[in-house]
C-alpha positions in Angstrom: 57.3 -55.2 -42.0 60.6 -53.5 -42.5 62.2 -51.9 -39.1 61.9 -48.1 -40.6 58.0 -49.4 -41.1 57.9 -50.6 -37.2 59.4 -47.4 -36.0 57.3 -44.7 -38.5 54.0 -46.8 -37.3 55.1 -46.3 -33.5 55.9 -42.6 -34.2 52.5 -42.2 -35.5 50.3 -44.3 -32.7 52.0 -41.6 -30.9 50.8 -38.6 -32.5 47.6 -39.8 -32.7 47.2 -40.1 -29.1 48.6 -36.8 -28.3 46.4 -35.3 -30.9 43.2 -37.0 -29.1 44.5 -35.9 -25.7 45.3 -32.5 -27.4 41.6 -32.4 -28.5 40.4 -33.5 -24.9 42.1 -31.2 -23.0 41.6 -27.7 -25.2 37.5 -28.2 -24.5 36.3 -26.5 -26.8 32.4 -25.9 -27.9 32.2 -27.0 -31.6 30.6 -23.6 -33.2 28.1 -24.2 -36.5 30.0 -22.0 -37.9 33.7 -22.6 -37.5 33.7 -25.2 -40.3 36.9 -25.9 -41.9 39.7 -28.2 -42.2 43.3 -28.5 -40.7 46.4 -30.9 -42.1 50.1 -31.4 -41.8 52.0 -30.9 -44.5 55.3 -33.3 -45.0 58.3 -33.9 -47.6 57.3 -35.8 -50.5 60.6 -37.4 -50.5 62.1 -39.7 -48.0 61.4 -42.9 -45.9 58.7 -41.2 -43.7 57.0 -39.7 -46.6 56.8 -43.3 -48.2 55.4 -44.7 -45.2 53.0 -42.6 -45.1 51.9 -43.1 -48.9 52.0 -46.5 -48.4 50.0 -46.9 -45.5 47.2 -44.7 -46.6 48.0 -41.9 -44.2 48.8 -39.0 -46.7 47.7 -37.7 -50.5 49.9 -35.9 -52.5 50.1 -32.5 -51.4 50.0 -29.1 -53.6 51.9 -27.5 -54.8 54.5 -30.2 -53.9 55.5 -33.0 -50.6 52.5 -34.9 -49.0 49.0 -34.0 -46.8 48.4 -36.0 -43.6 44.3 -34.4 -43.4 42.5 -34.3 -39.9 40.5 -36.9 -40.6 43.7 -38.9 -40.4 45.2 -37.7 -37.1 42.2 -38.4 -34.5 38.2 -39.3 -34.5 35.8 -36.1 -34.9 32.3 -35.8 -34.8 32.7 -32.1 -35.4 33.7 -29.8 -38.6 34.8 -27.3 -36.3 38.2 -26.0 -37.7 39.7 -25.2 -34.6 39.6 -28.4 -33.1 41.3 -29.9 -36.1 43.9 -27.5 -35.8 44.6 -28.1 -31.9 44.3 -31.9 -33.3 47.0 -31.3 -35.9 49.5 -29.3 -34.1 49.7 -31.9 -31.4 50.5 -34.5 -34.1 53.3 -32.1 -36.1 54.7 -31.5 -32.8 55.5 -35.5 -31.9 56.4 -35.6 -35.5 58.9 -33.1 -35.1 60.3 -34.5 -32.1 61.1 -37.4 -34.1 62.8 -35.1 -36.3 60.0 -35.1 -39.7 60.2 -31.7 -40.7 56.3 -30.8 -41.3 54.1 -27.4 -41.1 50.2 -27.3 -40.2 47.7 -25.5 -42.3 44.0 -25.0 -41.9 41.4 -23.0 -43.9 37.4 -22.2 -43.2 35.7 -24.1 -45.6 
């Protein structure tokens, strides 16, 4: 494992445990009918974006860069949208501490 590789991977244990703690402390009730998704979108170009490819953490997004989905970023039993969202900003926010530029999106299925 190259050093860039040891350092992406710690960034991301990272931002997986703030988006379980993120998810933890927001308590909220899942609602039937909140069902959606949520996702962080990234560059499709550069060491971080490769990374992620490579290790299974993002798809290609559309129309262009790369999609880290929910399902990705913490463990849910719910489909409830907002929780993925509160679950996904807490992961683009350590991201972007570490300087990865990234947006969140979500959508009601």
């Amino acid at each position: 494992m190259k050093n860039s590789d040891i350092v992406f991977n710690d960034i991301v244990i990272e931002a997986k445990r703030a988006a379980q703690e993120a998810v933890d402390d927001a308590g909220i009730t899942p609602s039937p009918y909140n069902c959606g998704f949520a996702w962080i979108n990234i560059s499709g170009r550069g060491n971080f974006a490769k990374f992620t490819k490579e290790h299974g953490l993002s798809n290609k997004g559309y129309p262009k860069g790369h999609t880290i989905w929910y399902s990705q970023v913490y463990n849910s039993v719910s489909q409830d949208m907002d929780i993925h969202k509160v679950a996904c900003d807490a992961f683009a926010k350590v991201l972007k501490e570490h300087g990865i530029k990234c947006s969140v999106g979500q959508r009601l299925d």
